[in-house]
Each structure stands twice: as C-alpha cells, then as structure tokens.
PQR file with spaces between the fields and no chain letter, atoms N, CA, C, O and H, PARSE charges and radii, in Angstrom:
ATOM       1  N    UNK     1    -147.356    6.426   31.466 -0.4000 1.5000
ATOM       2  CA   UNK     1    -146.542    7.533   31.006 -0.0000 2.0000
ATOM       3  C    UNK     1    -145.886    7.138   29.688  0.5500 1.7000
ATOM       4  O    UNK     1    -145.327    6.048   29.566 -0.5500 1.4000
ATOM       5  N    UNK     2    -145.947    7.894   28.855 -0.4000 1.5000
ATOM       6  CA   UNK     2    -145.921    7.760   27.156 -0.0000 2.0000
ATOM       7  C    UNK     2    -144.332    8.638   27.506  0.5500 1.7000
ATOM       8  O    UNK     2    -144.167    9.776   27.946 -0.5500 1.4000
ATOM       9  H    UNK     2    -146.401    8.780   28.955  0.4000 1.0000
ATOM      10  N    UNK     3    -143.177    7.445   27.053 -0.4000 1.5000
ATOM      11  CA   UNK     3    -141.392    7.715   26.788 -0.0000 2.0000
ATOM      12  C    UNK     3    -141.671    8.696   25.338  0.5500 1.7000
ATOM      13  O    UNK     3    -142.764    8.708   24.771 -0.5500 1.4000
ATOM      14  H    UNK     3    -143.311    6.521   26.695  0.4000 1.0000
ATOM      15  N    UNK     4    -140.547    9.450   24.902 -0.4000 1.5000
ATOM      16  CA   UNK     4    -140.227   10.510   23.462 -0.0000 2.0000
ATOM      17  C    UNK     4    -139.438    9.677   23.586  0.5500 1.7000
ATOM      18  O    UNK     4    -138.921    9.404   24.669 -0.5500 1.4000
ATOM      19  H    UNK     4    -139.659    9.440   25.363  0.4000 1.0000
ATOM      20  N    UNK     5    -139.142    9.010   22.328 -0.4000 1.5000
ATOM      21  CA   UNK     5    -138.288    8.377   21.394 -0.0000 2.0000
ATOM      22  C    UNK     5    -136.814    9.719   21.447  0.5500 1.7000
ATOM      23  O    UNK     5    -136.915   10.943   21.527 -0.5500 1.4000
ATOM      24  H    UNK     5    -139.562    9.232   21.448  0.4000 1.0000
ATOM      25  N    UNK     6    -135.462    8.785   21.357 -0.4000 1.5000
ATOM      26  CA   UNK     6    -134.469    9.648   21.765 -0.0000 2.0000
ATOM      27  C    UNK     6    -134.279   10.224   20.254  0.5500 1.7000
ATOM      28  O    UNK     6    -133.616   11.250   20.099 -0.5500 1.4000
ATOM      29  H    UNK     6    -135.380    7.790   21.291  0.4000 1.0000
ATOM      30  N    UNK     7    -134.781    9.651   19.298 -0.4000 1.5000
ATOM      31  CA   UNK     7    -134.372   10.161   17.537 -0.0000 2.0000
ATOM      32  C    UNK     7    -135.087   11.125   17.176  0.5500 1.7000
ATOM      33  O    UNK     7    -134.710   11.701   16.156 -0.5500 1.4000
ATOM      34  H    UNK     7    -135.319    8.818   19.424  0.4000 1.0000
ATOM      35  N    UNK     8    -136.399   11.659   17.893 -0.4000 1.5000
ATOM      36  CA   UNK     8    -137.326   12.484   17.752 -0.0000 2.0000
ATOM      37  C    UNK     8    -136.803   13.822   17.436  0.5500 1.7000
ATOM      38  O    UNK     8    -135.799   14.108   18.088 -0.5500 1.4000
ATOM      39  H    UNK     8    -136.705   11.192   18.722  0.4000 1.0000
ATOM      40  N    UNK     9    -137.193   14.673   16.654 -0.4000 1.5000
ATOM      41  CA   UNK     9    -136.742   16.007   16.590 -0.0000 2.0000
ATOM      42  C    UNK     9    -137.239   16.698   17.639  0.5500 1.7000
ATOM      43  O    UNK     9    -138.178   16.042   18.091 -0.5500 1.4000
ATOM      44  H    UNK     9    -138.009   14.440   16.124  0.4000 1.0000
ATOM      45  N    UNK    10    -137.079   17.695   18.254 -0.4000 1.5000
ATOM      46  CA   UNK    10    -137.145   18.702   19.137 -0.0000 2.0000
ATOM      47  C    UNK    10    -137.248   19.663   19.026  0.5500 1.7000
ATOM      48  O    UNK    10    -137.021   19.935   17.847 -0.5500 1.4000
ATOM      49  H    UNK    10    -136.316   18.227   17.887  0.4000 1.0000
ATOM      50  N    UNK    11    -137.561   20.780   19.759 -0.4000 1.5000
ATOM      51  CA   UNK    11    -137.886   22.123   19.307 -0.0000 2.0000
ATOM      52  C    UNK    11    -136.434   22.748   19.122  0.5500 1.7000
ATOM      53  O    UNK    11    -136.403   23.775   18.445 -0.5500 1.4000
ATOM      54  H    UNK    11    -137.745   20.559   20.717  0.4000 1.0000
ATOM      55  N    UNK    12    -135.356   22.327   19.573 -0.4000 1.5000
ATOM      56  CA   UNK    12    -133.486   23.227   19.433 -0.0000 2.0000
ATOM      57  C    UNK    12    -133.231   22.339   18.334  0.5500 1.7000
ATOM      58  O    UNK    12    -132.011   22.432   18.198 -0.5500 1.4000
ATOM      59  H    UNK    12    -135.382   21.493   20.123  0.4000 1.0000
ATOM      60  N    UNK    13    -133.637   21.563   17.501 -0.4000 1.5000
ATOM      61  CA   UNK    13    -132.936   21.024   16.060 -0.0000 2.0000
ATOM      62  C    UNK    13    -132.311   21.715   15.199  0.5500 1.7000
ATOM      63  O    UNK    13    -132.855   22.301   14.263 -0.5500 1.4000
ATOM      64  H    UNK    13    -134.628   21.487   17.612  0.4000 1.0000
ATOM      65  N    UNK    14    -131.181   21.705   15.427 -0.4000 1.5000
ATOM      66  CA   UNK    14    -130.592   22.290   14.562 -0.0000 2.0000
ATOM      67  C    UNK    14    -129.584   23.577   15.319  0.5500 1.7000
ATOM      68  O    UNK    14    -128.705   24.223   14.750 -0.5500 1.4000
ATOM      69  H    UNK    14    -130.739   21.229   16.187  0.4000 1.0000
ATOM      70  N    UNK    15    -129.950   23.676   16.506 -0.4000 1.5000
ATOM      71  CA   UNK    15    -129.446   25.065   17.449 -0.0000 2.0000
ATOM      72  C    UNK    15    -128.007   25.162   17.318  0.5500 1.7000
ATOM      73  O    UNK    15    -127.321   26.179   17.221 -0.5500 1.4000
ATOM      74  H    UNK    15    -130.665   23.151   16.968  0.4000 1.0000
ATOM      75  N    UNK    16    -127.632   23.857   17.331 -0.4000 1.5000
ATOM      76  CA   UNK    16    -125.912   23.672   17.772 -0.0000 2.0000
ATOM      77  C    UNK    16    -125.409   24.581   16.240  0.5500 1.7000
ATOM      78  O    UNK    16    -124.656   25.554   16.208 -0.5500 1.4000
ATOM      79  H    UNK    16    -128.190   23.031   17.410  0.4000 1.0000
ATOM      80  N    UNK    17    -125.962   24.035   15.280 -0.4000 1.5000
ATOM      81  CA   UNK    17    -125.886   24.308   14.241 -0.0000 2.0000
ATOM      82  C    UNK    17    -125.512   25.692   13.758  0.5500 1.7000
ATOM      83  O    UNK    17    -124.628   26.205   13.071 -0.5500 1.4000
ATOM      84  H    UNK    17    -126.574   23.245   15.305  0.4000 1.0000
ATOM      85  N    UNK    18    -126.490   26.027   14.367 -0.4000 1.5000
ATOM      86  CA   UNK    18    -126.691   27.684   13.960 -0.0000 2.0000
ATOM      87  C    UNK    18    -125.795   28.428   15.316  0.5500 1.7000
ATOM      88  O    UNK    18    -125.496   29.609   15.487 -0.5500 1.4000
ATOM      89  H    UNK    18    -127.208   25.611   14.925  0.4000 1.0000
ATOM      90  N    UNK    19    -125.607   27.593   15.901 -0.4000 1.5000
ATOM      91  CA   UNK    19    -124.186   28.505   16.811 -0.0000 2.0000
ATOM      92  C    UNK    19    -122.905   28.220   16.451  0.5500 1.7000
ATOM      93  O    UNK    19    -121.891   28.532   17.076 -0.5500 1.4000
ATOM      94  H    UNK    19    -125.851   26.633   15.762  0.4000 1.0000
ATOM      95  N    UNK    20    -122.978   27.610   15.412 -0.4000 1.5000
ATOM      96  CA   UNK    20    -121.692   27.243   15.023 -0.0000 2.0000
ATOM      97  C    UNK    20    -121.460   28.517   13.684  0.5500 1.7000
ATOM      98  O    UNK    20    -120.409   29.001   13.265 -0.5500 1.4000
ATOM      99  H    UNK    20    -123.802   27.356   14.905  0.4000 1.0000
ATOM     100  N    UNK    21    -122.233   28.660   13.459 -0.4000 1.5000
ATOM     101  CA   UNK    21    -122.230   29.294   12.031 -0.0000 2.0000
ATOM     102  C    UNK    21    -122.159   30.785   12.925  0.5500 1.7000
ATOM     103  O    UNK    21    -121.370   31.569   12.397 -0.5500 1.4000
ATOM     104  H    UNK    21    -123.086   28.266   13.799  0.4000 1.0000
ATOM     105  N    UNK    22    -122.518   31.075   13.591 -0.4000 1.5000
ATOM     106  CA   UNK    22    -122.822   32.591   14.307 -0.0000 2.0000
ATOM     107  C    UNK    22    -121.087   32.783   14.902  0.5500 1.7000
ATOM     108  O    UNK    22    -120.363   33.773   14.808 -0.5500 1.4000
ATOM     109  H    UNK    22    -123.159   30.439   14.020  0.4000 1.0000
ATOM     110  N    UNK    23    -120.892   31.861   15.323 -0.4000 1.5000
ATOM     111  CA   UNK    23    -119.216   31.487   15.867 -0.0000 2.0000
ATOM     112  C    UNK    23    -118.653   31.941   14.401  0.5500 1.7000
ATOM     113  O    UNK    23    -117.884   32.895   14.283 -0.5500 1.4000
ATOM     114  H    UNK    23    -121.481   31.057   15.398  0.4000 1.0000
ATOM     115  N    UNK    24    -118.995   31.363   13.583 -0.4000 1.5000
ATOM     116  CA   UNK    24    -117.900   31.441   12.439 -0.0000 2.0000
ATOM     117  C    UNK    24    -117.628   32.308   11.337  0.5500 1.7000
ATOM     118  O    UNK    24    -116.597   32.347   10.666 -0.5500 1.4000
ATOM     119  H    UNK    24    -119.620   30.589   13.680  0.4000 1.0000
ATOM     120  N    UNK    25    -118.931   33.179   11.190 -0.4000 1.5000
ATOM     121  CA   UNK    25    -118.845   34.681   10.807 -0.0000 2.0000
ATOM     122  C    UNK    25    -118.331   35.820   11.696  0.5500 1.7000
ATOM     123  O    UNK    25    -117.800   36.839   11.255 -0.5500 1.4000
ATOM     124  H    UNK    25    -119.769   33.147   11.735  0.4000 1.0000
ATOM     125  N    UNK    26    -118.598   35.473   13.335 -0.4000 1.5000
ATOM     126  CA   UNK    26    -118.265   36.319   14.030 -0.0000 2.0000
ATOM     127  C    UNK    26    -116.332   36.347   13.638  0.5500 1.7000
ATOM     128  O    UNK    26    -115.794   37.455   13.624 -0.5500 1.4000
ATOM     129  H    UNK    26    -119.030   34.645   13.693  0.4000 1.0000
ATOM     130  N    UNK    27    -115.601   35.279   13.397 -0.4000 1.5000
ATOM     131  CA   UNK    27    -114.158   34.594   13.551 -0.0000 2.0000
ATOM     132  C    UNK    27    -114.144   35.653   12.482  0.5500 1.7000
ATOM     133  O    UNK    27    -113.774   36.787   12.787 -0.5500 1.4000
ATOM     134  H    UNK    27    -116.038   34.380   13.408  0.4000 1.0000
ATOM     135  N    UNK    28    -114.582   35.323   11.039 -0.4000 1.5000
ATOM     136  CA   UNK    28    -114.648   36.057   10.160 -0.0000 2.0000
ATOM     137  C    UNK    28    -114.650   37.221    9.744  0.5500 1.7000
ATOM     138  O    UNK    28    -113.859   37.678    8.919 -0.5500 1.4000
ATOM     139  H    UNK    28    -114.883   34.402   10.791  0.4000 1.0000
ATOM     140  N    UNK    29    -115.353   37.679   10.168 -0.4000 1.5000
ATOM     141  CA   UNK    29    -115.498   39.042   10.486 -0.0000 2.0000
ATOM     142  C    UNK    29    -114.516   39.832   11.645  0.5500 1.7000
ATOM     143  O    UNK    29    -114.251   40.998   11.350 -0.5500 1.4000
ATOM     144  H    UNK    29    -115.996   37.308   10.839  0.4000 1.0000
ATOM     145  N    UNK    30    -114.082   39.440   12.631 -0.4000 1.5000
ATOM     146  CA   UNK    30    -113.071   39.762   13.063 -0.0000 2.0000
ATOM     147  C    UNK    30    -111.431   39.382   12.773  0.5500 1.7000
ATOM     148  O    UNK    30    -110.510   39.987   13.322 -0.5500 1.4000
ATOM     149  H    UNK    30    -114.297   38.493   12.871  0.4000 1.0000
ATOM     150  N    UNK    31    -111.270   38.406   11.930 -0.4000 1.5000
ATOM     151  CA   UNK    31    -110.150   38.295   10.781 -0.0000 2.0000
ATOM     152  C    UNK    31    -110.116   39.507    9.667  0.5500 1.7000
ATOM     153  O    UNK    31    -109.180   40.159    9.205 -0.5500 1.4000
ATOM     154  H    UNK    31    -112.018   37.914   11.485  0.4000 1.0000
ATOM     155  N    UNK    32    -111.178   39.524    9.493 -0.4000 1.5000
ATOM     156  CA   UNK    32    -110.881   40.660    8.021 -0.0000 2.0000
ATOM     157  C    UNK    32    -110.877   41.806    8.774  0.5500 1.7000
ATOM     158  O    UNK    32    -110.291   42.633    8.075 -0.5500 1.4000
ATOM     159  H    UNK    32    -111.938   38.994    9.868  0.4000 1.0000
ATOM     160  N    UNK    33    -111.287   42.455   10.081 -0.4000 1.5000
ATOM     161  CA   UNK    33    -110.981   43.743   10.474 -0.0000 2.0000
ATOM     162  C    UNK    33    -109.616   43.304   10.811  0.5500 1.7000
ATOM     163  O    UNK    33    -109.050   43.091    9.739 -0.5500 1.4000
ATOM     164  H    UNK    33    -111.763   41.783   10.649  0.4000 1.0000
ATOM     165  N    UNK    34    -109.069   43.142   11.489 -0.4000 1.5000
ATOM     166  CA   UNK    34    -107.768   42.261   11.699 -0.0000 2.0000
ATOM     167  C    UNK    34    -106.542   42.427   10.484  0.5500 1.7000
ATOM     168  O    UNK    34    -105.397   42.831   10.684 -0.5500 1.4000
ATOM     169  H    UNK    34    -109.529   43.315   12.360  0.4000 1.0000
ATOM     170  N    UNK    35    -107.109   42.010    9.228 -0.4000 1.5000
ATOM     171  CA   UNK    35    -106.100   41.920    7.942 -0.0000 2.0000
ATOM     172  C    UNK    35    -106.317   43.587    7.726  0.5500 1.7000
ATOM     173  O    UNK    35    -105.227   44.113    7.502 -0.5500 1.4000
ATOM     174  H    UNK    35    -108.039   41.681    9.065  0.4000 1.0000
ATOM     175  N    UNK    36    -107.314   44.450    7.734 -0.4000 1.5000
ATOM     176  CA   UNK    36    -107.602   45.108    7.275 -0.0000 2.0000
ATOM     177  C    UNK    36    -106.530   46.536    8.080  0.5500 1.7000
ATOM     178  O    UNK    36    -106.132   47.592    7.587 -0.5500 1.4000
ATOM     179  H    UNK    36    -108.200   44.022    7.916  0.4000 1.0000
ATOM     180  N    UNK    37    -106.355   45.961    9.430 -0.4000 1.5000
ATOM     181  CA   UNK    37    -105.432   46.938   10.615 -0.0000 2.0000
ATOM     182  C    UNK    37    -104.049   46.663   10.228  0.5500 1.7000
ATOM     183  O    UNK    37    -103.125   47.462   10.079 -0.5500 1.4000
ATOM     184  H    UNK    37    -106.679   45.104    9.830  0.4000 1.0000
ATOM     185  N    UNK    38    -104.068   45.515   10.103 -0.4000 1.5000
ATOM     186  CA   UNK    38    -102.740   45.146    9.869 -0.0000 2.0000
ATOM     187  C    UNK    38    -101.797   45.580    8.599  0.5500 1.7000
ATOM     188  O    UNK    38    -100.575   45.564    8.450 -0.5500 1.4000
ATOM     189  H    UNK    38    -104.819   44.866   10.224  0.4000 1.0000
ATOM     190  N    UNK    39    -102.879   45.974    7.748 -0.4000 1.5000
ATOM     191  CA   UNK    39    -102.503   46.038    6.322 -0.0000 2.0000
ATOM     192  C    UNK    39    -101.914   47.573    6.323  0.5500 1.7000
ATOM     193  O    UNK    39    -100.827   47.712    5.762 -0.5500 1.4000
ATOM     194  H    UNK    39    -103.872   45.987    7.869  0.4000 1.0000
ATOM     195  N    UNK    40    -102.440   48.576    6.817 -0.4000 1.5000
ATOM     196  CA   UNK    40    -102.222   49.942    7.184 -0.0000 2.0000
ATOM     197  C    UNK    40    -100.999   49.828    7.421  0.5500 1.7000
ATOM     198  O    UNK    40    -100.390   48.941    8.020 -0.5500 1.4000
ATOM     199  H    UNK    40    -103.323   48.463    7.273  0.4000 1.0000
ATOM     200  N    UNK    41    -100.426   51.348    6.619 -0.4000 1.5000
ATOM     201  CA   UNK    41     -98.664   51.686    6.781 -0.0000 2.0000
ATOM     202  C    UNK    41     -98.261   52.233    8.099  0.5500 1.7000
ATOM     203  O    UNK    41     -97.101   52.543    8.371 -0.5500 1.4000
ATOM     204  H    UNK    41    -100.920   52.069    6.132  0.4000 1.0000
ATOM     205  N    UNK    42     -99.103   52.320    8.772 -0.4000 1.5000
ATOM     206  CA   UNK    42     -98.292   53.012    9.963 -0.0000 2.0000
ATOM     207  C    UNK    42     -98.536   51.648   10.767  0.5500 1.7000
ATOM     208  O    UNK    42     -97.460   51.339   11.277 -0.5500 1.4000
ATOM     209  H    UNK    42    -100.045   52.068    8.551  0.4000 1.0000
ATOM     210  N    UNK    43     -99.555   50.685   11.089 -0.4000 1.5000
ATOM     211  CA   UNK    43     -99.199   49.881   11.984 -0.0000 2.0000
ATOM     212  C    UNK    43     -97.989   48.531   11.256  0.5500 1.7000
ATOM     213  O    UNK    43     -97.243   47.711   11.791 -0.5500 1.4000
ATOM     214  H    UNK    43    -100.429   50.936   10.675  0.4000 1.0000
ATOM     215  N    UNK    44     -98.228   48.786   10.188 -0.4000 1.5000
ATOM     216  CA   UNK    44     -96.718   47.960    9.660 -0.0000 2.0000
ATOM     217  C    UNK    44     -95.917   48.274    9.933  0.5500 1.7000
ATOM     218  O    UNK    44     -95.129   47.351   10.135 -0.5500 1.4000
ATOM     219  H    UNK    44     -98.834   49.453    9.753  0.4000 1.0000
ATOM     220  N    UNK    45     -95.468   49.354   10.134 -0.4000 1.5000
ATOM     221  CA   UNK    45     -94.389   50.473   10.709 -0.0000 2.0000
ATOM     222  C    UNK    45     -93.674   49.960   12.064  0.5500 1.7000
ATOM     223  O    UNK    45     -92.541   49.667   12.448 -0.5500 1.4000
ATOM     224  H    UNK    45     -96.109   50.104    9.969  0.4000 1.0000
ATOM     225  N    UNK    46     -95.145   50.031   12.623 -0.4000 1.5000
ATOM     226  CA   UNK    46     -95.009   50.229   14.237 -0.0000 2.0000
ATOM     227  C    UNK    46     -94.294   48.535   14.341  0.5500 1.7000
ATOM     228  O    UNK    46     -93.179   48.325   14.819 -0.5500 1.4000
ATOM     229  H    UNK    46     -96.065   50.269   12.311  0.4000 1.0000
ATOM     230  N    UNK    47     -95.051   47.632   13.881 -0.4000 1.5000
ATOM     231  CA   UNK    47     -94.511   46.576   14.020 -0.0000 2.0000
ATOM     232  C    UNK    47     -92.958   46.112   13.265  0.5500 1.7000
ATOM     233  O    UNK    47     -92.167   45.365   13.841 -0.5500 1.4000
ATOM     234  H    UNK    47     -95.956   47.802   13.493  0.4000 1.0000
ATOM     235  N    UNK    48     -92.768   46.551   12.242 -0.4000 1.5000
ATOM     236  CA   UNK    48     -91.149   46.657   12.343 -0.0000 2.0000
ATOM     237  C    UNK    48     -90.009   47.214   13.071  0.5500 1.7000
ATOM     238  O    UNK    48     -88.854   46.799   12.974 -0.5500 1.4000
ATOM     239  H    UNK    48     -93.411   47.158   11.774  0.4000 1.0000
ATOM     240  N    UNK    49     -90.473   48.344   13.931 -0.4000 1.5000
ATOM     241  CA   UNK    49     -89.924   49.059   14.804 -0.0000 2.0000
ATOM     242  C    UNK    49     -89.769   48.283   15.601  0.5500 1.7000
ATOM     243  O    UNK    49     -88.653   47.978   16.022 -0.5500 1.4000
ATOM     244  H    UNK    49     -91.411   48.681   14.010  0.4000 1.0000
ATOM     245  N    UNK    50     -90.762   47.817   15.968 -0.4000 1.5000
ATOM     246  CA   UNK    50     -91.182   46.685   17.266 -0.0000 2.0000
ATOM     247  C    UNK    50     -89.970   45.505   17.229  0.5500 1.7000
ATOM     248  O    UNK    50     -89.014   45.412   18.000 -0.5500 1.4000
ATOM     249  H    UNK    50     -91.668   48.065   15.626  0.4000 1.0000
ATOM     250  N    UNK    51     -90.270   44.753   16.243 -0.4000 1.5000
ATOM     251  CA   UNK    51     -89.240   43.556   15.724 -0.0000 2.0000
ATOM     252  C    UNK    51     -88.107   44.235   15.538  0.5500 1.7000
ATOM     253  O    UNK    51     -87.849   44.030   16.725 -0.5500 1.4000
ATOM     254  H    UNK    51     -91.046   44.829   15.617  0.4000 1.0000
ATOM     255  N    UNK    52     -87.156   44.870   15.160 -0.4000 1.5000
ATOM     256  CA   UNK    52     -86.042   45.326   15.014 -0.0000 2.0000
ATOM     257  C    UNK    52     -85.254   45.814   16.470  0.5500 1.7000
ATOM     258  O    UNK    52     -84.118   45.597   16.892 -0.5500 1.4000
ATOM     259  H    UNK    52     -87.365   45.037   14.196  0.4000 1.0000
ATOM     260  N    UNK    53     -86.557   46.669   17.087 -0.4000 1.5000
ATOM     261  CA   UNK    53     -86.059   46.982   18.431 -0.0000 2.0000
ATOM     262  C    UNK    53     -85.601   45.374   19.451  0.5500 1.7000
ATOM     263  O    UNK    53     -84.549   45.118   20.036 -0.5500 1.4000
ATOM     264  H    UNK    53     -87.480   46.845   16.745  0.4000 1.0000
ATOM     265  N    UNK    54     -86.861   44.558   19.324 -0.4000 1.5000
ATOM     266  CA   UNK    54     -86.655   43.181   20.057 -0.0000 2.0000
ATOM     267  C    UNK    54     -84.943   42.484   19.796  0.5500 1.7000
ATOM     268  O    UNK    54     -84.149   41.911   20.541 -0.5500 1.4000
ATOM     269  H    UNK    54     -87.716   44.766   18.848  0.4000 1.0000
ATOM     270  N    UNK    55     -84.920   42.924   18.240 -0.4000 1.5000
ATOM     271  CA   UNK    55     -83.649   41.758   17.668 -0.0000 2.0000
ATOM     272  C    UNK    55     -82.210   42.486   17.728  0.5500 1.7000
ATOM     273  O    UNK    55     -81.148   41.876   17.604 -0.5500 1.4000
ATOM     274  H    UNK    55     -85.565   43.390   17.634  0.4000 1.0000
ATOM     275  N    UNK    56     -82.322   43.876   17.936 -0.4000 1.5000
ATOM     276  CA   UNK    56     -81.583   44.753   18.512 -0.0000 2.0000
ATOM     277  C    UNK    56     -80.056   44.134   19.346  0.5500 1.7000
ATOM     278  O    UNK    56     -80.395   43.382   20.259 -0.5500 1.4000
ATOM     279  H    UNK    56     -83.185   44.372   18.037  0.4000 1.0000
ATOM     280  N    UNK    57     -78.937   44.234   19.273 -0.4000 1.5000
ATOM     281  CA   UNK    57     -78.046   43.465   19.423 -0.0000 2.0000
ATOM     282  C    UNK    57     -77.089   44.742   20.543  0.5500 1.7000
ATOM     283  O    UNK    57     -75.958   44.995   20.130 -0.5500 1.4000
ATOM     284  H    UNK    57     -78.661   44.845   18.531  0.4000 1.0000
ATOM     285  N    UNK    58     -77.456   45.353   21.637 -0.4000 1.5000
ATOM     286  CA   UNK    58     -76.807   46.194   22.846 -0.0000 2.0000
ATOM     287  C    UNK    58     -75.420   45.836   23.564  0.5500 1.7000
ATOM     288  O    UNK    58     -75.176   44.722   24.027 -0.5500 1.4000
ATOM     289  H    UNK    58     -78.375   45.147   21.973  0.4000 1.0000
ATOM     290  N    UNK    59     -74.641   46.805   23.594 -0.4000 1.5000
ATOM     291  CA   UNK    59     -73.379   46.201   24.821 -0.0000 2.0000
ATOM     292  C    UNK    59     -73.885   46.043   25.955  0.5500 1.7000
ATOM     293  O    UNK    59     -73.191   45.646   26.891 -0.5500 1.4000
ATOM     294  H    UNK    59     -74.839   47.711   23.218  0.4000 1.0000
C-alpha cells in the first residue's frame, strides 16, 4: 500500500481560503447595508429618542 505524502496538494487546496474570503465580503457587504440604515434621518432619529429616553432622569 503506496502512503500520500502529508505536503501533497489535494483536491480542497485552497478551500479554507476561499471561505474565508466568502466570510469576508459577506461581513462587508452587510456593514455597508448597515452604515447605509444607519445613516438615514429617521432611524437617527429613532435612535436619539431611544438614548435620551434611556438617560431620561424621572421622580
């Protein structure tokens, strides 16, 4: 029985690789929709409302 050398390339060379990169446009791409929601005047809004209501000082 003929051992494969453990340094040998393989048919997934490189796989990890390319899931890393698929990971990291996906990040990407859901950051910039993200900046893009955030950036909008009414959910800026909503979120100052938000924070002001939280810091809100009640008897």
């Amino acid at each position: 029985m003929k051992s494969i050398p453990t340094d040998a390339p393989t048919l997934d060379t490189g796989a990890a690789t390319a899931e890393y990169v698929v990971a990291t446009m996906a990040a990407v791409g859901f950051a910039t929709l993200l900046l893009v929601i955030l950036k909008s005047e009414e959910v800026r809004q909503l979120l100052l409302n938000l924070v002001h209501q939280a810091l809100a000082v009640t008897p």
